[in-house]
TORTI-903663 format. One line per 2 residues: their letters; for each residue x, y, z of C-alpha. Coordinates in nm, 2 decimals. Example, Ala and Ser with C-alpha at 12.3 -4.5 7.8 and 13.67 -1.06 7.14 Angstrom:
// TORTI-903663
AS> 1.23:-0.45:0.78; 1.37:-0.11:0.71 $
This chain:
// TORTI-903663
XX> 0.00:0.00:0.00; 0.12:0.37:-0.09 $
XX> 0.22:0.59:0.21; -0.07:0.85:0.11 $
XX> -0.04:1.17:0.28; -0.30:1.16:0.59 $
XX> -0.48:1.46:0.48; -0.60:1.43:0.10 $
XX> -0.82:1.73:0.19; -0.87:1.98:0.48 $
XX> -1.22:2.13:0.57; -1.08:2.51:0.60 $
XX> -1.35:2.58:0.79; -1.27:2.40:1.13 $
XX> -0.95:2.45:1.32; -0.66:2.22:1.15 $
XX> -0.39:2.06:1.39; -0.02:1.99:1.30 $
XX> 0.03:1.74:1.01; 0.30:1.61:1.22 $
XX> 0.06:1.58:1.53; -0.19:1.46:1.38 $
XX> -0.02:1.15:1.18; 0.14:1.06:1.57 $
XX> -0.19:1.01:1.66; -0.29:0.81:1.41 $
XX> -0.03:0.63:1.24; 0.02:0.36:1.52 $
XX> -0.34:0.22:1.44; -0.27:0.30:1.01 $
XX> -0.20:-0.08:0.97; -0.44:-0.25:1.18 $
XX> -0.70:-0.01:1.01; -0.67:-0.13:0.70 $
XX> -0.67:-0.49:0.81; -1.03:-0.42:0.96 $
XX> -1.14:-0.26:0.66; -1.01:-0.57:0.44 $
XX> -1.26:-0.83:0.67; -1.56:-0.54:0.66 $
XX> -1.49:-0.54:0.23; -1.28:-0.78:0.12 $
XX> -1.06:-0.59:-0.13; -0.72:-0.49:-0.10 $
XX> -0.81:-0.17:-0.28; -1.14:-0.11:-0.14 $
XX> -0.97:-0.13:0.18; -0.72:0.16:0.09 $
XX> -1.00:0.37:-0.07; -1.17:0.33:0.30 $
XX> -0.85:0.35:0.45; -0.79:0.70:0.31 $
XX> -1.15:0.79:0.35; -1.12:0.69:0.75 $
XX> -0.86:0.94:0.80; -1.02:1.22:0.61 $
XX> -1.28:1.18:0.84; -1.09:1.15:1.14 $
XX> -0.85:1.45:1.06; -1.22:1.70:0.97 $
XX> -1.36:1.54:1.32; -1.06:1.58:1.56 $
XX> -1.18:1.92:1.66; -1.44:1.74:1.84 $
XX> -1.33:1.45:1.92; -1.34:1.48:2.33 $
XX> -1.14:1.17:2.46; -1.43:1.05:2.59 $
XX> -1.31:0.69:2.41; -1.00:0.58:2.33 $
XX> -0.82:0.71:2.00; -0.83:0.34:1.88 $
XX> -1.20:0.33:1.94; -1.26:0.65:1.77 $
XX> -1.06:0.57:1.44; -1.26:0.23:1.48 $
XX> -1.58:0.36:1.49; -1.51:0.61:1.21 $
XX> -1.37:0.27:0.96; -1.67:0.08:1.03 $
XX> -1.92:0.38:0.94; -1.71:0.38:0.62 $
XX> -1.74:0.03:0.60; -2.09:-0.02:0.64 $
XX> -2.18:0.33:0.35; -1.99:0.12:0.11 $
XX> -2.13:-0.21:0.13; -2.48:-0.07:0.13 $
XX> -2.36:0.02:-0.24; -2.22:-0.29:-0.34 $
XX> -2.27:-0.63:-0.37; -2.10:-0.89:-0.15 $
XX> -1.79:-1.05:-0.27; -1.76:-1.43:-0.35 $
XX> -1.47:-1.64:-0.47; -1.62:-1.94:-0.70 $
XX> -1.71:-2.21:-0.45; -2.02:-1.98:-0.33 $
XX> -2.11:-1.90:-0.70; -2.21:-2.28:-0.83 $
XX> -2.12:-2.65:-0.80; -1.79:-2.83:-0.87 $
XX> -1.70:-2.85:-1.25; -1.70:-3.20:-1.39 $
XX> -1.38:-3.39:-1.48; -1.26:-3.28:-1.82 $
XX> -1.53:-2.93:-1.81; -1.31:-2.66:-1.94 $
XX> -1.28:-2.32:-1.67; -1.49:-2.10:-1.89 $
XX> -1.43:-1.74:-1.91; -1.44:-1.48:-1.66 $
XX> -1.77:-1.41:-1.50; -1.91:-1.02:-1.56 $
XX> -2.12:-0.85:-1.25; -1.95:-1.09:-0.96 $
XX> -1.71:-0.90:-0.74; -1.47:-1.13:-0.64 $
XX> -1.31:-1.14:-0.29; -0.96:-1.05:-0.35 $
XX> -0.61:-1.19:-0.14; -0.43:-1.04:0.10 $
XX> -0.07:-0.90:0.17; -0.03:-0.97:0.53 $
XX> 0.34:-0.97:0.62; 0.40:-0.67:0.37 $
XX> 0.15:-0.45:0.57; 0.29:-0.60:0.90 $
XX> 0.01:-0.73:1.07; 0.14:-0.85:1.39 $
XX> 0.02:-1.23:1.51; -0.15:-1.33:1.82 $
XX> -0.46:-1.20:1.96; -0.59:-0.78:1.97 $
XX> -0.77:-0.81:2.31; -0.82:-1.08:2.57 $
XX> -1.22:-1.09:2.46; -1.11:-1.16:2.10 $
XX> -1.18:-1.52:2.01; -1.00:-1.54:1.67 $
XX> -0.63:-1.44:1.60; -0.53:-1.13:1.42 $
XX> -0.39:-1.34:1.14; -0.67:-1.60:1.16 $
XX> -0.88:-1.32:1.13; -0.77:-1.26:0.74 $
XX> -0.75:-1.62:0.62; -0.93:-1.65:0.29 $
XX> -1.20:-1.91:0.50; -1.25:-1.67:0.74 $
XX> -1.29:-1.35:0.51; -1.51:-1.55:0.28 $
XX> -1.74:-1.65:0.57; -1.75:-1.31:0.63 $
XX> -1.86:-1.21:0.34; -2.15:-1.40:0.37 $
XX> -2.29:-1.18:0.66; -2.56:-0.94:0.68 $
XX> -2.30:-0.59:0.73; -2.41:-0.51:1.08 $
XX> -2.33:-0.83:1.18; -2.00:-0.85:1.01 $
XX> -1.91:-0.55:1.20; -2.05:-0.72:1.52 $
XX> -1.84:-1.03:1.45; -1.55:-0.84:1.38 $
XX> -1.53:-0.59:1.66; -1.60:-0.84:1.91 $
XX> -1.41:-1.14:1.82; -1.16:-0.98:1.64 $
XX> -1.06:-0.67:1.73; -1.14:-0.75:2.13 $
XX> -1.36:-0.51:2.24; -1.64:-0.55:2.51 $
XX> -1.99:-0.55:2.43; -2.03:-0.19:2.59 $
XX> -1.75:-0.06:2.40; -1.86:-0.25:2.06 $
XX> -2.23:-0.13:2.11; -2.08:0.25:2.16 $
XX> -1.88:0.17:1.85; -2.14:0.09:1.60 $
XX> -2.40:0.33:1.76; -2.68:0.08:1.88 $
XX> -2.76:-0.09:2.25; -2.53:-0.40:2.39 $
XX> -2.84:-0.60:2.35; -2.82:-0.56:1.96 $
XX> -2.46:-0.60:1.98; -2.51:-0.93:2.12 $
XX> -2.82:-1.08:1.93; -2.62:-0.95:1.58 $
XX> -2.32:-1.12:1.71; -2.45:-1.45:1.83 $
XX> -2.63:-1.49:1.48; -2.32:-1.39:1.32 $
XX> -2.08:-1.70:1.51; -2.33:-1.98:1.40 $
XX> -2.26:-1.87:1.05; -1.91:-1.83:1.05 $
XX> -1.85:-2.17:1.24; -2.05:-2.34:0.99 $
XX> -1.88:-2.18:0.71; -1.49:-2.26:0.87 $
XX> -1.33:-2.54:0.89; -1.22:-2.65:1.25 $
XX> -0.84:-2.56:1.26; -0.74:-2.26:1.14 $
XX> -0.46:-2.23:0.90; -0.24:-2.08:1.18 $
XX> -0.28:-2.35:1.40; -0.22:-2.61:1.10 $
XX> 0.11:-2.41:0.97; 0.23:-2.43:1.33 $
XX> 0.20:-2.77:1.37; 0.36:-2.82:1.09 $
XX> 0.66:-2.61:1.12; 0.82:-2.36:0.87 $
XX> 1.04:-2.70:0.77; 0.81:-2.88:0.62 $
XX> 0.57:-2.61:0.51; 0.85:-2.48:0.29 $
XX> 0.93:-2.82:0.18; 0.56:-2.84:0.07 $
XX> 0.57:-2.52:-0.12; 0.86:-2.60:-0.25 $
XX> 0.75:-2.96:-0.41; 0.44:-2.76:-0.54 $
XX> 0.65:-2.49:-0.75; 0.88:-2.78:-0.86 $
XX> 0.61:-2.97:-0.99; 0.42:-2.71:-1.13 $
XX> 0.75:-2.59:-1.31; 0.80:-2.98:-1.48 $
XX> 0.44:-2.97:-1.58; 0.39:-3.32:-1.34 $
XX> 0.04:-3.38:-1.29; 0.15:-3.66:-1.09 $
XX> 0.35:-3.51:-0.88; 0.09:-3.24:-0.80 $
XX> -0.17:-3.43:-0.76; 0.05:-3.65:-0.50 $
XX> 0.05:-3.30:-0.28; -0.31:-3.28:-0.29 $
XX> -0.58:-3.39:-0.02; -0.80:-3.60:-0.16 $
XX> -1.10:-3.36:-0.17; -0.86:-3.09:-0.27 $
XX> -1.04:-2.79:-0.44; -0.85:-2.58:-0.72 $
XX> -1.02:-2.28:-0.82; -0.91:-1.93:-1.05 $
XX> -1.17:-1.61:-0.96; -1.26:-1.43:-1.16 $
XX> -1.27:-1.80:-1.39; -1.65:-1.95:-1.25 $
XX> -1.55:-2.31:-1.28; -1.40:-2.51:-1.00 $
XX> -1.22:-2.83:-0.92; -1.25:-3.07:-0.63 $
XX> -1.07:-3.38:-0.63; -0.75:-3.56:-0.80 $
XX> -0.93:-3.67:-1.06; -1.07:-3.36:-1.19 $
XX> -0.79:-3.12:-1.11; -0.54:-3.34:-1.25 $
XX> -0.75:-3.35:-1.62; -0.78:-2.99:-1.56 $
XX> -0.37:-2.94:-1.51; -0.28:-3.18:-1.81 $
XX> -0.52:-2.99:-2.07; -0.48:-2.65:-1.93 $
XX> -0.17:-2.51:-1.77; 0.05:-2.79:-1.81 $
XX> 0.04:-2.71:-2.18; 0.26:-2.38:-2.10 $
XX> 0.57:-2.30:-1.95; 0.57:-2.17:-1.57 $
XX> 0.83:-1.98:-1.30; 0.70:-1.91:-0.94 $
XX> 0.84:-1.68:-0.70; 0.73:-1.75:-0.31 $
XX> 0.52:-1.54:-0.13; 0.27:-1.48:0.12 $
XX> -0.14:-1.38:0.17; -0.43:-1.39:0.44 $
XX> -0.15:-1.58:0.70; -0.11:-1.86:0.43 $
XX> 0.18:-1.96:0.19; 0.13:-1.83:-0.18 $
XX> 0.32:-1.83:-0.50; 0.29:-1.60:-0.76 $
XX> 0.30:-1.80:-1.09; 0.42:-1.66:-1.42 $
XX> 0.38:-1.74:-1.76; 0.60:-1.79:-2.04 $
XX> 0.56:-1.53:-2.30; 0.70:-1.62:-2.68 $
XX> 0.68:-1.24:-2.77; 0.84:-1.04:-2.46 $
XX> 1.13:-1.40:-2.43; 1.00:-1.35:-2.02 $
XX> 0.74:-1.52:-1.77; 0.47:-1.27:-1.71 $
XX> 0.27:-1.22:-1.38; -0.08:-1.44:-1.45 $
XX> -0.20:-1.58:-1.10; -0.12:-1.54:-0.71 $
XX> -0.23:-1.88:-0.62; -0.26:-1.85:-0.23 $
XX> -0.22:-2.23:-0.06; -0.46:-2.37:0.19 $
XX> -0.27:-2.65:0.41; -0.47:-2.94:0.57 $
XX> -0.24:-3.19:0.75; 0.05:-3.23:0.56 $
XX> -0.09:-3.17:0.23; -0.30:-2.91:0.00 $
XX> -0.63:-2.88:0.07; -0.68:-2.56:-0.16 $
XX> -0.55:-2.40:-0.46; -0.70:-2.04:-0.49 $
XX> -0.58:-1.87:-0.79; -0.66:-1.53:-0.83 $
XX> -0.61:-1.43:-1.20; -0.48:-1.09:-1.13 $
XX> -0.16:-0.99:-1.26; -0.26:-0.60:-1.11 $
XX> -0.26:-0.78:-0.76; 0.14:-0.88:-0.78 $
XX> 0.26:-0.53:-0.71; 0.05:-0.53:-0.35 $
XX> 0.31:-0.84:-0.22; 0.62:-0.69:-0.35 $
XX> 0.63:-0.94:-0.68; 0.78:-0.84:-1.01 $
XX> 0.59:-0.84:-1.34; 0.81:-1.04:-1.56 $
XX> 1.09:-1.27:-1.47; 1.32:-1.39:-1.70 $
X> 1.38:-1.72:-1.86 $
């Protein structure tokens, strides 16, 4: 994300602190900002528009703001309100496992879906989001909190009680302070976010993926990543498939066909990518190992950024392949375009 000045634009009309002063105030809480506004929109880039919005807010309001809450709370409260105007103007976002049923073996991906807005992956250790938990009343962990599960249950919310979920459970604060927050009564706090933790739970799976990266160990969860890019590079089905879980799903947003199994992802490798060339480059996004795949272009003699495919680990193997088909997205986790042959 760009370092964008803290004060796009000034309301000349009411008193204006310090620059300076006013981005100490606010810069400790810049990061953890946009985080929240990531869960509330699932977008990397809506997250920054709301992001920038928050603190034009916040900088036109600090004349009256009184202290009477904390300066967390305050910026909090100002997010969410952005949060919750946008997605009354937007539809929710989906990735393609909400959107339809598994493709069959041998069904070809199809071409990009017009209308959907697509939830998009996250650069977590670029944008420094620290682990563990926010509060000791939050019930998820900050990074478990951005998992592509977790923001895709999300997204699956009513908004108020997406906020609810979030500000509770994620972000740590009590019911008083959450109902102060979002402007209503601890009794709607509570109702919104008991409704909202029957749906997530149903919608996650039982260990998280920091829990199942821990277990694991950065040992063998870079050997993993490392057989996948090998493999992928060959063009080994085999070998792939042989990392997989056996109800391992493969899917490509904004592509609306999807893959679950060996049998159909592996038909779907040998007549689709396996037919080109490929380079990967390691990354991360939502807390989960990624790699940012490239393909071989005859005309620029270079691999070209074509998918971020973010890894979901179950056990010891891949239990998810989400491919997001944005080369835009590469820049966001520090990836180059092009990479040479």
């Amino acid at each position: 994300m760009d370092d964008a000045p803290l004060r796009p634009h000034v309301d000349e009309q009411l008193p204006a602190p310090a620059e300076d002063e006013f981005r100490k105030l606010v810069e400790p809480h810049r990061t953890e900002l946009h985080a929240h506004c990531y869960r509330m929109l699932g977008s990397v880039h809506d997250a920054e528009d709301a992001l920038q919005e928050t603190m034009v807010r916040a900088w036109r309001g600090l004349a009256r703001f009184e202290g009477r809450s904390s300066v967390r709370a305050w910026l909090y409260r100002i997010a969410t309100n952005v949060c919750l105007t946008a997605l009354e103007q937007r539809p929710k976002r989906a990735l393609p496992i909400d959107l339809s049923p598994a493709a069959a073996a041998g069904e070809p991906p199809g071409d990009p879906v017009e209308g959907v807005r697509w939830l998009g992956p996250y650069p977590d250790r670029r944008l420094g989001l620290p682990s563990g938990f926010a509060g000791p009343e939050a019930r998820y962990e900050l990074r478990e909190s951005v998992e592509l599960a977790f923001v895709a249950a999300l997204q699956h919310l009513p908004a108020t009680q997406r906020a609810a979920l979030i500000v509770r459970d994620v972000l740590g604060f009590s019911a008083r302070e959450a109902a102060e927050l979002l402007g209503t009564t601890t009794a709607a706090v509570n109702s919104a976010l008991q409704h909202a933790r029957d749906n997530v739970r149903s919608r996650i799976p039982e260990r998280s993926q920091q829990a199942t990266l821990r277990d694991l160990g950065d040992r063998r969860v870079d050997g993993l990543v490392r057989s996948f890019t090998e493999a992928m590079r060959r063009g080994d089905v085999d070998a792939v498939v042989g990392l997989l879980a056996e109800d391992a799903v493969w899917s490509m947003p904004p592509l609306p066909q999807w893959y679950r199994g060996h049998a159909a992802i592996a038909e779907f490798l040998a007549g689709g990518p396996f037919t080109q060339r490929w380079q990967h480059i390691r990354a991360t996004a939502n807390g989960q190992p990624a790699v940012g795949s490239y393909l071989w272009d005859r005309e620029q003699g270079r691999f070209r950024a074509f998918a971020l495919d973010v890894l979901t680990v179950r056990g010891g193997a891949i239990a998810g392949v989400t491919a997001f088909l944005d080369a835009p997205v590469f820049a966001e986790f520090g990836l180059p375009e092009t990479v040479e042959s």
